[in-house]
C-alpha positions in Angstrom: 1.1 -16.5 25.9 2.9 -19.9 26.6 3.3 -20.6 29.9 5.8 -23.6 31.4 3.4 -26.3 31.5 2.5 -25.5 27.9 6.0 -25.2 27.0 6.6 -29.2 29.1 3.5 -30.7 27.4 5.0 -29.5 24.1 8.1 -30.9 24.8 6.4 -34.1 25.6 4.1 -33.9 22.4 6.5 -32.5 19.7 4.2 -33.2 16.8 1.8 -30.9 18.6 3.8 -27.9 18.3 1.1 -25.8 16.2 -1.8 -26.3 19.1 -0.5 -23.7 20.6 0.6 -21.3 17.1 -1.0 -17.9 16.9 -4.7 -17.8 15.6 -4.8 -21.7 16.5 -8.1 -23.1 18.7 -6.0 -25.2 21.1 -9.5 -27.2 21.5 -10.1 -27.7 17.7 -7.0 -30.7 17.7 -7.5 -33.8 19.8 -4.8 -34.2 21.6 -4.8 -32.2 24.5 -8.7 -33.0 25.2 -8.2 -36.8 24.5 -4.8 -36.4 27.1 -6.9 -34.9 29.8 -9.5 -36.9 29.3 -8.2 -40.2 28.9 -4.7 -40.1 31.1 -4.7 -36.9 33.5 -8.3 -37.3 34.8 -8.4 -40.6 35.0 -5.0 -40.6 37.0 -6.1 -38.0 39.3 -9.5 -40.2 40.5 -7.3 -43.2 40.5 -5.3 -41.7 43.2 -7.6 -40.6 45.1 -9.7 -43.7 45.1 -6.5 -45.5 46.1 -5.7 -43.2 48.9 -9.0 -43.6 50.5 -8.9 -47.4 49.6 -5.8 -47.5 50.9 -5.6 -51.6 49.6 -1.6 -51.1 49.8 -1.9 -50.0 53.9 0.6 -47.4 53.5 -0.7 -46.6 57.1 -2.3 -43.1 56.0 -4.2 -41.7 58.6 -7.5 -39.0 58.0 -5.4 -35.6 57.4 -3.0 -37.2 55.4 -5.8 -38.5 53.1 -7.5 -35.1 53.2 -4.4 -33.3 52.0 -3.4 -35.6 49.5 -6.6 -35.7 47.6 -6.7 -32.3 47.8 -3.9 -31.7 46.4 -4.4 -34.1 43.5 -7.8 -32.4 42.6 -5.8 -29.1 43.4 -2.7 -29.9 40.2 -6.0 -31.2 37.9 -7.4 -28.0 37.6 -4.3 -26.5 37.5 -3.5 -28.8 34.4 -7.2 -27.6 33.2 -6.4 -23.8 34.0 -3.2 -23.6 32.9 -4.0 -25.1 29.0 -7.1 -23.6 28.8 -5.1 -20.0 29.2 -2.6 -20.8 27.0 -5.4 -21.1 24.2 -4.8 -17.9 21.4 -7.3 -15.3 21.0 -9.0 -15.7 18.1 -7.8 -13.9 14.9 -10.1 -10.7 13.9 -12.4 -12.0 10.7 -10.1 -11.0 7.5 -11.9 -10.1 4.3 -11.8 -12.8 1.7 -8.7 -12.7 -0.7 -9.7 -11.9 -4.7 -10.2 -15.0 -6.1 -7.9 -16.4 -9.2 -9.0 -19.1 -11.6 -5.7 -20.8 -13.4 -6.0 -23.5 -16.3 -3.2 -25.5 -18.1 -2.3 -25.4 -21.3 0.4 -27.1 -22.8 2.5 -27.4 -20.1 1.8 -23.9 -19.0 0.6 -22.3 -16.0 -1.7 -19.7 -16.6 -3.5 -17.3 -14.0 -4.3 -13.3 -13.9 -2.0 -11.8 -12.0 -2.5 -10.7 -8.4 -2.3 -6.8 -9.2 -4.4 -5.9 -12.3 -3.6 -3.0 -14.0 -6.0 0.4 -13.2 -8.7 -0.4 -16.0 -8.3 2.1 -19.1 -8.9 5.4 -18.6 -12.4 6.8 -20.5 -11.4 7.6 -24.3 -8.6 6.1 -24.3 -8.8 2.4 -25.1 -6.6 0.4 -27.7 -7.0 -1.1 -31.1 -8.5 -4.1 -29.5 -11.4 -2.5 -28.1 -14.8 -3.5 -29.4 -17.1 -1.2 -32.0 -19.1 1.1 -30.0 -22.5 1.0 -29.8 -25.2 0.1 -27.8 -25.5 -3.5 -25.8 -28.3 -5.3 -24.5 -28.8 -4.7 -20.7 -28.1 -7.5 -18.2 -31.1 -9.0 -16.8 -32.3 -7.2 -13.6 -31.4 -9.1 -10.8 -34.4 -11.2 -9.0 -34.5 -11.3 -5.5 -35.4 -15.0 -3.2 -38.9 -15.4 -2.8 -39.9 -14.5 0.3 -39.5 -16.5 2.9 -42.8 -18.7 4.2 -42.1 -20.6 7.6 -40.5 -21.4 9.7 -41.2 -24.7 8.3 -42.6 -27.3 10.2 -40.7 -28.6 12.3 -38.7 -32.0 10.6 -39.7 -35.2 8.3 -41.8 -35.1 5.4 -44.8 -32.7 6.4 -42.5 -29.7 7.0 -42.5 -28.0 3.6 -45.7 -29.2 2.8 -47.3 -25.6 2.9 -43.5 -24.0 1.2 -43.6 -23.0 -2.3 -41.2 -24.7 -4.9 -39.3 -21.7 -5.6 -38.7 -21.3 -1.6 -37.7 -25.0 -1.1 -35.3 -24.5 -3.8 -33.8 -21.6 -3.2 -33.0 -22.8 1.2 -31.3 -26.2 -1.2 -29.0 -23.8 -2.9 -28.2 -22.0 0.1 -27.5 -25.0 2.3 -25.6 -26.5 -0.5 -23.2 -23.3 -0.4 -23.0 -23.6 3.3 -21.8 -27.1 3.4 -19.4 -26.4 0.8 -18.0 -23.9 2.6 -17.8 -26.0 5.9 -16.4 -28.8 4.6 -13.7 -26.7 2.8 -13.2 -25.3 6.1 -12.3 -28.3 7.9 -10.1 -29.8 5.1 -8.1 -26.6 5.3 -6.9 -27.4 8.5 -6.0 -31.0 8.1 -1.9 -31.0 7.4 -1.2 -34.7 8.2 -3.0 -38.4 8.6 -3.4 -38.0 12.0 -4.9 -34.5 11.7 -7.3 -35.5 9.3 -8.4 -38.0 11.5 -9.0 -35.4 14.1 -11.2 -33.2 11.9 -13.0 -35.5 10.7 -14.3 -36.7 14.1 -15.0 -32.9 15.0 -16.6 -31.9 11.5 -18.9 -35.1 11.4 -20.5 -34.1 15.1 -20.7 -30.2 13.8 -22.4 -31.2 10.5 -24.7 -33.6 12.3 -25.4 -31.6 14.5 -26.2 -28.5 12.6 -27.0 -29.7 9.1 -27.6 -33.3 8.5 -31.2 -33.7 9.0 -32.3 -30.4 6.9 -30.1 -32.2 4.4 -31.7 -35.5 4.5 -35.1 -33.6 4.8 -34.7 -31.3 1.6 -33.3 -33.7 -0.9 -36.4 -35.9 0.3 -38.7 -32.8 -0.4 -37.3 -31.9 -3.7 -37.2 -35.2 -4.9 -41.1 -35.8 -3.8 -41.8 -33.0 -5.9 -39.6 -33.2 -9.1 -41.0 -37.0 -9.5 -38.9 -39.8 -11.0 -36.7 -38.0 -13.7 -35.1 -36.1 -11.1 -33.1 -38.9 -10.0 -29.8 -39.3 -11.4 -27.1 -42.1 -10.9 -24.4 -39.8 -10.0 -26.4 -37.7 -7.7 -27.6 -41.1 -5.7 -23.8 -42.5 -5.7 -22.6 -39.4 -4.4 -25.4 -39.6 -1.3 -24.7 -43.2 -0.6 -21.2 -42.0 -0.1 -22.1 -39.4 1.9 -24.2 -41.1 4.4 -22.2 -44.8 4.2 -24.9 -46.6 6.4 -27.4 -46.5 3.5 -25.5 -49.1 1.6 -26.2 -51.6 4.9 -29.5 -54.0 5.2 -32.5 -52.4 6.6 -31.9 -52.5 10.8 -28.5 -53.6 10.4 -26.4 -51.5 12.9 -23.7 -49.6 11.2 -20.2 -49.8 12.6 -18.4 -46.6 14.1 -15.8 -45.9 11.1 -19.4 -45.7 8.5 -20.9 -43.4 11.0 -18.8 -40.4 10.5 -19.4 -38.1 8.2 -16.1 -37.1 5.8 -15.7 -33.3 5.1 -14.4 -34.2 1.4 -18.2 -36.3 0.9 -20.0 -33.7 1.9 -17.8 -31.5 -0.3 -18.5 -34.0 -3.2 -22.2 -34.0 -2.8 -22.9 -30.2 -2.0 -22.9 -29.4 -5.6 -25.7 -31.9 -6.2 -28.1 -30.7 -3.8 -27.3 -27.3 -5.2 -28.7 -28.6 -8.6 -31.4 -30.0 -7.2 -32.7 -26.7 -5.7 -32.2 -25.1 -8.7 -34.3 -27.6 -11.0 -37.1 -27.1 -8.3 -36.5 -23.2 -8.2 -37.0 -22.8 -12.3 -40.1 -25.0 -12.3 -42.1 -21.7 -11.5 -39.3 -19.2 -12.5 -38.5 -18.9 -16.1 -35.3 -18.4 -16.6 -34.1 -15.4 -18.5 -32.3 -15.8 -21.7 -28.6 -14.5 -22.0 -27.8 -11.3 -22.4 -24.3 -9.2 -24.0 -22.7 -7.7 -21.2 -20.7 -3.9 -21.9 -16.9 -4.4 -21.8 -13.5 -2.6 -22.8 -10.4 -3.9 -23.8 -6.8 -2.6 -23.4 -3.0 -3.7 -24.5 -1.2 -4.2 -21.4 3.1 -4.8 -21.2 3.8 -8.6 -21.1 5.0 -10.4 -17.7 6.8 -12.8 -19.5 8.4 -12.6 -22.7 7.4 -16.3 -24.5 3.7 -14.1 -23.7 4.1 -11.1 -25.3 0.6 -10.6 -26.3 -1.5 -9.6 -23.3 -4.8 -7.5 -22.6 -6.8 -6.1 -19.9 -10.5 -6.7 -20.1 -13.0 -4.6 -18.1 -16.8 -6.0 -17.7 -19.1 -4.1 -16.5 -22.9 -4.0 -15.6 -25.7 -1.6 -15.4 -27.9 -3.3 -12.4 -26.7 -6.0 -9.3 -26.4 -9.3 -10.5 -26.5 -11.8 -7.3 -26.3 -14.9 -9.1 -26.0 -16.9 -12.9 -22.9 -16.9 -15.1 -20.5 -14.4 -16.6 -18.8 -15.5 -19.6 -16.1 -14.2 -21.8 -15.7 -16.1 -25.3 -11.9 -15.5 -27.1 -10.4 -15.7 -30.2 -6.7 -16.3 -30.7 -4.0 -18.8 -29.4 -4.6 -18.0 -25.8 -2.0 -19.3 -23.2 -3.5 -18.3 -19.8 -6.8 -15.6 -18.3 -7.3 -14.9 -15.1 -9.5 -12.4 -13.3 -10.5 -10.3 -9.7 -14.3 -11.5 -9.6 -13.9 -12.2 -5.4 -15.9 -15.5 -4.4 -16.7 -16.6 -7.9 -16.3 -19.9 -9.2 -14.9 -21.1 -12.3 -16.9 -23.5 -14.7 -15.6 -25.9 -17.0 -17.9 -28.7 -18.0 -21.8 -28.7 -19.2 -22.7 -31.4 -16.3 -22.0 -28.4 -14.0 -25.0 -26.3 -14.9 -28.2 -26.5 -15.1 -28.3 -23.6 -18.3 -29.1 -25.3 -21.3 -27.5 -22.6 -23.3 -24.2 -21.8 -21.6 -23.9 -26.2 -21.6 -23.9 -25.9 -24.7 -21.0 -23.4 -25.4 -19.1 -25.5 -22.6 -19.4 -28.7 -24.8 -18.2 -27.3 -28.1 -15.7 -25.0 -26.9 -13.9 -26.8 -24.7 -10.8 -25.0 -23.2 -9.5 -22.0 -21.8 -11.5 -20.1 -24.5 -14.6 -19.8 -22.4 -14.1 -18.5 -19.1 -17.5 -19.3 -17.5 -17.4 -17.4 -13.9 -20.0 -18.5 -11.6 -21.3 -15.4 -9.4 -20.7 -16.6 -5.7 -21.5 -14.9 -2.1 -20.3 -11.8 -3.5 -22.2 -9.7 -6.3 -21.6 -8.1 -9.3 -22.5 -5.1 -8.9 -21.9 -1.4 -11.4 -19.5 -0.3 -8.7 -17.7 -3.1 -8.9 -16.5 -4.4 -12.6 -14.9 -7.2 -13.1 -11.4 -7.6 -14.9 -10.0 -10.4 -16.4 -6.6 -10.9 -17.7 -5.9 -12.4 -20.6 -2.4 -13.3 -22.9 -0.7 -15.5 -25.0 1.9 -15.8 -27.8 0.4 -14.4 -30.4 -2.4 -11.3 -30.5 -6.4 -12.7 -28.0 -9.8 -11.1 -29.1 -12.9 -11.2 -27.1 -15.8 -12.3 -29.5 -18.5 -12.0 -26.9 -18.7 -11.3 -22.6 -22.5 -12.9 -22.0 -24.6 -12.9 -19.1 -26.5 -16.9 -18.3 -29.1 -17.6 -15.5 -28.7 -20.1 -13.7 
């Protein structure tokens, strides 16, 4: 609810209109903190300084002191009051929307739609469909070693008594968690000077909660994995990150190198994530790909320069948590898209560390692998996956694979 002083401080501060718009943490933009802090407050102790000062002699005598300051500190914490309850209530969590991959082709947007047809109905698929028969199982799902810890405490000797596979797997999950903050805090940047903002708040919340075990686990992995770990890439994309390492040893780094950019971060998350893994499949084998059960059906075109289009249904036997689901076509195809929620699609081999699917990825460049990387949510046999494909003229699927990771 916006009450008159919110609705005189946003007449004052136009540009500051959404501060105050539903679902909106008034305290996660700057203004209105930085306003107090540097102009209201420091006006109000002014005042009274002055009044008991009194270097003006405006002849005040000891009640009229007392009442003034009073009522200076009184209208601060009414300012205080009166923002802080005009902050929203915070929006109830919403359940993340299906998730849509879209490629370019020619000049031509391609995407599955948002509504997918009901899949086909048992019996009754189309000419398209695959020969029955039997198909190889997916690879039962491994679960995370178990944890051993807490570590440590920080530094070097922390993981010391943590296996590989453990180490790895807490580098893929903190690689997926500062993806996912950083995308977080980009979202809400809309101009220059709110980026500014949330770059200032995200670099004390990522220091605060996640720069050390960082630092600490791409020291630990690295330890371990020796010299051939290292890749150029990898160590521009740290550097980058954390801009004081490209400054002399005890040379102090100036404030704009100290802060920490939510679109770094986002850069180098993927690399850590890489790095986990490598250290994770030292003592893991990983399992070799697998043929995953899927039907196909005709379905009517949404555009008429597509009139060839077809519903494909994937499906699988046990959970699978993580790895790579990957649907190989034949045809001129103009566009796929699918419903796998939180899943993330691949397009080059430099993205994975699965010798086999890199290799499909670098001789069939284009939308005719769709590699799906399984994210926070699973595949699971209650839950198939559906992918949308069309194009001008009639799409096959030659293969839908399962890869480790």
């Amino acid at each position: 609810m916006k009450t008159p002083l919110a609705g005189a401080i946003l007449t004052v501060f136009p540009t500051r209109r959404r501060l105050f718009a539903p679902g909106r943490n008034v305290w996660d933009n700057f203004a209105v903190p930085i306003y107090l802090e540097k102009f209201v407050l420091p006006l109000c102790v002014t005042v009274v300084v002055l009044v008991w000062a009194n270097p003006m002699k405006l002849g005040l005598d000891l009640v009229q002191k007392i009442s003034l300051s009073v009522a200076v500190i009184a209208f601060a914490y009414f300012v205080a009051h009166t923002l802080h309850k005009a902050r929203p209530a915070a929006p109830a969590s919403q359940a993340p929307a299906e998730s849509e991959h879209v490629n370019k082709l020619d000049n031509v947007t391609r995407g599955g739609p948002s509504n997918l047809p009901p899949p086909p109905v048992s019996g009754t698929t189309s000419e398209l469909e695959p020969p029955k028969g039997p198909h190889p199982k997916p690879p039962r799902t491994t679960s995370a070693p178990p944890a051993i810890g807490p570590r440590l405490g920080i530094g070097p000797e922390a993981y010391k008594d943590v296996p590989d596979e453990q180490v790895g797997q807490w580098a893929i999950e903190e690689a997926d968690k500062i993806e996912e903050m950083a995308s977080t805090y980009i979202s809400r940047s809309t101009d220059a000077a709110t980026l500014k903002a949330q770059i200032w708040f995200f670099s004390n919340d990522f220091k605060s909660c996640c720069a050390q075990d960082v630092k600490d686990l791409r020291t630990e992995i690295l330890r371990r994995l020796g010299p051939p770990a290292k890749d150029p890439n990898e160590n521009q994309a740290w550097k980058t990150l954390f801009r004081e390492l490209w400054l002399p040893p005890g040379v102090q780094a100036p404030p704009q190198l100290v802060d920490i950019d939510p679109m770094d971060v986002k850069r180098y998350a993927p690399y850590l994530g890489h790095l986990g893994l490598k250290l994770k499949r030292r003592n893991i084998p990983r399992a070799a790909p697998s043929a995953l059960h899927f039907s196909v059906q005709r379905i009517p075109a949404e555009k008429p320069e597509f009139p060839y289009r077809i519903l494909v249904t994937i499906d699988t036997s046990k959970e699978i948590g993580f790895g790579y689901v990957v649907v190989q076509f034949e045809g001129p195809l103009a566009g796929v898209g699918c419903d796998f929620r939180d899943s993330k699609l691949v397009f080059r081999a430099d993205q994975v560390e699965n010798k086999d699917l890199a290799k499909i990825l670098e001789t069939n460049m284009g939308p005719r692998v769709y590699a799906l990387q399984v994210g926070k949510t699973p595949f699971t046999p209650e839950t198939p996956i559906h992918v949308v494909a069309f194009g001008k003229e009639q799409v096959r699927v030659a293969a839908v694979t399962f890869f480790d990771e």
